[in-house]
C-alpha positions as CSV (number, residue, x, y, z in Angstrom):
1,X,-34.7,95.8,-14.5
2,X,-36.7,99.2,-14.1
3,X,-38.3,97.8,-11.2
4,X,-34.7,97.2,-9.7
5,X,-33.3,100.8,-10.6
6,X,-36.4,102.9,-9.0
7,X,-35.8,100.2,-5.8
8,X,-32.2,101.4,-5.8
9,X,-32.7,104.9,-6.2
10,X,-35.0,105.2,-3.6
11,X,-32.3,102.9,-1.5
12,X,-29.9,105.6,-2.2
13,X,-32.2,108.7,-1.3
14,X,-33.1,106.9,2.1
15,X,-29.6,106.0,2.8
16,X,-28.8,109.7,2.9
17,X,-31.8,111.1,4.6
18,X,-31.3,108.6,7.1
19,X,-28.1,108.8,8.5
20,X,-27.0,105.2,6.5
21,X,-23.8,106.9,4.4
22,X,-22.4,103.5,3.1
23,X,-24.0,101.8,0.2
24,X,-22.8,98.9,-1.9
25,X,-24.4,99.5,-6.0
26,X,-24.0,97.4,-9.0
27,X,-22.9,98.7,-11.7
28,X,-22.4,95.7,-14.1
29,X,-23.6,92.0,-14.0
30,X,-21.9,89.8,-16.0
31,X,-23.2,86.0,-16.2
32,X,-24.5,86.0,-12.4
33,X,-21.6,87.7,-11.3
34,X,-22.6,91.4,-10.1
35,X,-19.5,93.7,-9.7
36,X,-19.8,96.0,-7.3
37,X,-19.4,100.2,-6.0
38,X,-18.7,100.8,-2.4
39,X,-19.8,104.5,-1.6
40,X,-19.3,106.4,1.9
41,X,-20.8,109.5,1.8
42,X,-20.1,112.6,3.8
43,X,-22.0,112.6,7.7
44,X,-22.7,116.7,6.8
45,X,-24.4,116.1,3.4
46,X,-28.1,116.3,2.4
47,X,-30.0,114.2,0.5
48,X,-30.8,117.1,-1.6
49,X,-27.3,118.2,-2.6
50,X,-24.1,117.0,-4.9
51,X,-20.7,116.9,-4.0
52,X,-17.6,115.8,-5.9
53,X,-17.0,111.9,-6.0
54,X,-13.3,110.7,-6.0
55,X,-13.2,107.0,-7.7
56,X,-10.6,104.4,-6.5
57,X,-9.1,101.4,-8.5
58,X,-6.9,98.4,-5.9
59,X,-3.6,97.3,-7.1
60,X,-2.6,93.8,-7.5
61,X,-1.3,93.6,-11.2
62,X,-4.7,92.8,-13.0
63,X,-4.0,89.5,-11.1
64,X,-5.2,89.9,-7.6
65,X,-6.6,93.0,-5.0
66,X,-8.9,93.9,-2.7
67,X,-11.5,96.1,-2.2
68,X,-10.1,97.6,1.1
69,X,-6.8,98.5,-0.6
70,X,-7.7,102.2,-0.6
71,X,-10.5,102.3,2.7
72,X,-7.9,104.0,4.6
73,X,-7.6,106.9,1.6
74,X,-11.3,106.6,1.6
75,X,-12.1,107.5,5.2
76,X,-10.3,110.6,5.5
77,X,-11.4,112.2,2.0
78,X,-15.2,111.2,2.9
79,X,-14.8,113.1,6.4
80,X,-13.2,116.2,4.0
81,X,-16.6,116.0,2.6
82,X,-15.7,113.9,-0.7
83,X,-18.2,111.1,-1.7
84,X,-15.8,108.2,-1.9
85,X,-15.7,105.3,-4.6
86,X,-14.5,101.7,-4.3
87,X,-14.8,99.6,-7.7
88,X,-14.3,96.3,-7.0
89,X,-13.5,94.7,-11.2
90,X,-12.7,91.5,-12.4
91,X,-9.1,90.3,-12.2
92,X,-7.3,87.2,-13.3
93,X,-7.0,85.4,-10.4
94,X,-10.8,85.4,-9.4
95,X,-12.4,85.6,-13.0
96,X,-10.1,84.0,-15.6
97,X,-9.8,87.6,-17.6
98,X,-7.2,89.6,-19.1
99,X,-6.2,93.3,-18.5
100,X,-8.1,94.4,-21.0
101,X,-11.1,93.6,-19.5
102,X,-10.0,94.8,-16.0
103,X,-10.2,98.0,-18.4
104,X,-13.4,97.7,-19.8
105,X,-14.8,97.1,-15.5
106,X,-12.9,100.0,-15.0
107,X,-14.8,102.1,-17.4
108,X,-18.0,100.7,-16.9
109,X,-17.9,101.8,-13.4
110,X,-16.9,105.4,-14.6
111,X,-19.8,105.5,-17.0
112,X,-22.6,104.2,-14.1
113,X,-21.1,107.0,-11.7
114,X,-21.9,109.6,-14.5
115,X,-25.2,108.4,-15.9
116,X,-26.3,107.6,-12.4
117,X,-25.0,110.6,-11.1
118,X,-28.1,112.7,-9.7
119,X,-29.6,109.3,-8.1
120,X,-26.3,108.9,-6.4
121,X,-25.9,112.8,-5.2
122,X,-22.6,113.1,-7.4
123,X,-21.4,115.7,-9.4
124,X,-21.4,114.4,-13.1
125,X,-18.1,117.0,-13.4
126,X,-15.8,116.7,-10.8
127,X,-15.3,112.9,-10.8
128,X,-11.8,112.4,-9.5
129,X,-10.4,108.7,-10.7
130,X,-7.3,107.2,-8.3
131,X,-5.6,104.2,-7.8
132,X,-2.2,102.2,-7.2
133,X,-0.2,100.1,-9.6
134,X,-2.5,98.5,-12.2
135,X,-5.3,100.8,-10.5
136,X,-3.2,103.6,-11.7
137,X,-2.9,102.2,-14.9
138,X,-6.8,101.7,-15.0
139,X,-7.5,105.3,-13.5
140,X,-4.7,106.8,-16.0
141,X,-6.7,104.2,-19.0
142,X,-10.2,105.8,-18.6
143,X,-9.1,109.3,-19.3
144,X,-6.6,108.5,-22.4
145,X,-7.7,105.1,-24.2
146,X,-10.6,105.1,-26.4
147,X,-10.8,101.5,-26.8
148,X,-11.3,98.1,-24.5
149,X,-15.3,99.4,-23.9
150,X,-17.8,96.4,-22.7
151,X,-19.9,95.7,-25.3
152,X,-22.9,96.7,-23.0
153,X,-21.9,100.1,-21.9
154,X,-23.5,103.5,-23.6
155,X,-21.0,104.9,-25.1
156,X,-22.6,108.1,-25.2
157,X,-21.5,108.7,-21.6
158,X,-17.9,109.7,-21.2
159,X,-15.5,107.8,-18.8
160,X,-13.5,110.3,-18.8
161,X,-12.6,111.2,-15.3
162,X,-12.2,114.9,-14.1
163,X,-9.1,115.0,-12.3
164,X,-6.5,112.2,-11.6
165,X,-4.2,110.9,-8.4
166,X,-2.0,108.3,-9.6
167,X,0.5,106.1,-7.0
168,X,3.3,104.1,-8.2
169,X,0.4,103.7,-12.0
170,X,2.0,101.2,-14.3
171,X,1.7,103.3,-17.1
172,X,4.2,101.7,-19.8
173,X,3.0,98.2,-20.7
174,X,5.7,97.9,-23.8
175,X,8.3,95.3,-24.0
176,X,10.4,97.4,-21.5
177,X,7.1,98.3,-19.3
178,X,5.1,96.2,-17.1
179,X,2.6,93.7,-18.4
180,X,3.5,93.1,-21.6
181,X,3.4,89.4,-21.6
182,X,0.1,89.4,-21.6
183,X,-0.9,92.6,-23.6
184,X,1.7,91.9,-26.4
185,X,1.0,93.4,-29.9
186,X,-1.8,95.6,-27.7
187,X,0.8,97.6,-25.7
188,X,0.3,100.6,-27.4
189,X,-3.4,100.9,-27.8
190,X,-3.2,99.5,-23.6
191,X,-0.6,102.2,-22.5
192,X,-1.3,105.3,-20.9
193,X,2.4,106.3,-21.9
194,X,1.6,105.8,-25.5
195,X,-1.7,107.6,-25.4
196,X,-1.2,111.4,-24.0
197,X,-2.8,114.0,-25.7
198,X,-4.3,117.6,-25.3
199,X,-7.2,118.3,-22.6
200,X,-6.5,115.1,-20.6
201,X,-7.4,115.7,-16.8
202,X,-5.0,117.3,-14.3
203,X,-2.7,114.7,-13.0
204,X,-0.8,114.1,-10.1
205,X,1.5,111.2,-9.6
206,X,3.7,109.7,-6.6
207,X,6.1,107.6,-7.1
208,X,9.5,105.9,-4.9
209,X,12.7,106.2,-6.7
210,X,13.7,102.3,-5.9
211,X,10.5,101.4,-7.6
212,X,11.0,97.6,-9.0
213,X,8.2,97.3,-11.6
214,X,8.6,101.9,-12.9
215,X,11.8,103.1,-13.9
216,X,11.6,107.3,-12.9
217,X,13.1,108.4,-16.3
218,X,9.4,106.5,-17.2
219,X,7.1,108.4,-15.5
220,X,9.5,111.7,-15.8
221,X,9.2,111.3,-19.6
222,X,5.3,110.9,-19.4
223,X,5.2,114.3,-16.9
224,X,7.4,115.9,-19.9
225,X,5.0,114.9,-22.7
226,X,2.0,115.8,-20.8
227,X,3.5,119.1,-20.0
228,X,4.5,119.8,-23.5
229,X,0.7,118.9,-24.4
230,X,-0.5,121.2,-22.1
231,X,-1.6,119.5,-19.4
232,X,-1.0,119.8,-15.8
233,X,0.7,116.9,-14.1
234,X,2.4,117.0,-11.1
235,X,5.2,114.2,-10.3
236,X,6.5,113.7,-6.4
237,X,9.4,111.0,-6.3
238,X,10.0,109.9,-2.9
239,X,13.6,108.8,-2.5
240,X,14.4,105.2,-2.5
241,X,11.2,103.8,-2.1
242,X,9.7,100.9,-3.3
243,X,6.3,100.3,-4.7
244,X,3.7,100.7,-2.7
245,X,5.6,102.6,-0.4
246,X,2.3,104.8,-0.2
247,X,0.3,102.2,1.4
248,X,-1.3,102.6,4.7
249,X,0.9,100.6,7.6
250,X,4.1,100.8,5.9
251,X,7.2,102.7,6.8
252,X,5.3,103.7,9.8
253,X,2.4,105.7,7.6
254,X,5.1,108.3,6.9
255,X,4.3,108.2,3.6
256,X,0.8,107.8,3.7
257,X,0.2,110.8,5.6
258,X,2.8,112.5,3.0
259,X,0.9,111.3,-0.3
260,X,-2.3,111.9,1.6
261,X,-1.8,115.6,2.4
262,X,-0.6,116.3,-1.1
263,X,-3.5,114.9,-2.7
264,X,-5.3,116.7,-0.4
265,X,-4.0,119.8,-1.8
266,X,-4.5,118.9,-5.3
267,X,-7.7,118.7,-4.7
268,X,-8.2,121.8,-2.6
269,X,-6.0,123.4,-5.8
270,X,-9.1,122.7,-8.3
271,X,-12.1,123.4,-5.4
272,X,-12.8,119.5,-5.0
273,X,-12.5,120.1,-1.5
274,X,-14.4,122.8,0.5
């Protein structure tokens, strides 16, 4: 194993001094299965310096997804001069599991990124964590639940992301929420919405008003709370659109441009982005 990890960091530092910017890591074997970080990095950057990573989750209900659900979101932030972050994570339809342990993937890779973080040229603090549907409820997850950690992670390293961009995040999993067939009695200890407190990350969320799985008056009342917690969260509803309205190649990328350049200026807001 320490063999492996001095073979991967010098992978990393030759990657970057040599012009290769993509990489694929492990982060977490499980059985023989080895799960898996896509990183792009920036064409400017040296192997000598950190930048800001932003982390994304795929959609697909803890059932399904793929790894290139957020490539196109990728590509432009890594040419802003990001490092970029795909986690691909067990789902039910490939591995048998529930959403819980999509959770515990989801922090896992979180913890790697931070532990890992001068091998892999990141800034340990301005770790941005995004995603769509059940990739927003993941992303939202790893800042506000404390449970649902693998049994194998160090706990001593926070997966607690820095900022969060949220589209269309199932964030209710209660018995009027999505999910909750197979979280049940867990819904509140699984929920984002159930779990807002002081000093979570600064948040922003899109979401289309004909949305079929998130009522608005859900996500409105989780911007309220967080608000009257005293945390920033910014909430854009996009008028009659459905979920995954965002995506790239629908509705003629009118959205995706529109999400796109608002999270660029979220992240410009808090210096992410030169």
């Amino acid at each position: 194993m320490r063999i492996l990890i001095v073979i991967l960091m010098l992978q990393l530092f030759t990657c970057l001094s040599l012009q290769a910017r993509s990489v694929e890591v492990v982060y977490k074997t499980v059985d023989s299965l080895q799960m898996k970080l896509y990183i792009d990095y920036p064409d400017d950057m040296k192997a000598s310096e950190k930048r800001p990573a932003i982390v994304f989750y795929f959609g697909g209900g803890w059932i399904a997804g793929d790894i290139a659900h957020f490539k196109p979101q990728a590509d432009h932030f890594v040419k802003k001069g990001l490092i970029t972050v795909r986690v691909n994570y067990r789902v039910q339809g490939r591995h048998k599991v529930s959403p819980f342990v999509c959770l515990s993937d989801a922090k896992s890779a979180i913890r790697y990124i931070r532990k890992n973080a001068d091998s892999l040229c990141i800034k340990s603090d301005s770790i941005v964590a995004s995603g769509g549907s059940a990739g927003g409820h993941l992303a939202a997850a790893i800042a506000s639940i404390d449970g649902f950690n693998d049994a194998t992670d160090d706990l001593s390293v926070s997966c607690k992301p820095n900022l969060l961009v949220l589209f269309n995040p199932v964030l209710d999993n209660g018995p009027e929420g999505y999910g909750y067939d197979r979280v049940k009695k867990h819904y509140k200890e699984f929920s984002p919405y159930y779990n807002i407190k002081e000093g979570l990350p600064p948040t922003i969320i899109f979401l289309g008003t004909n949305d079929n799985l998130i009522p608005v008056e859900t996500m409105e009342k989780y911007r309220d709370n967080m608000l009257e917690l005293g945390n920033v969260c910014d909430l854009y509803l996009y008028e009659d659109q459905q979920h995954g309205f965002f995506n790239h190649g629908r509705n003629n990328n009118v959205y995706y441009y529109d999400t796109l350049n608002k999270m660029e200026s979220f992240l410009n807001r808090f210096r992410y982005i030169k």
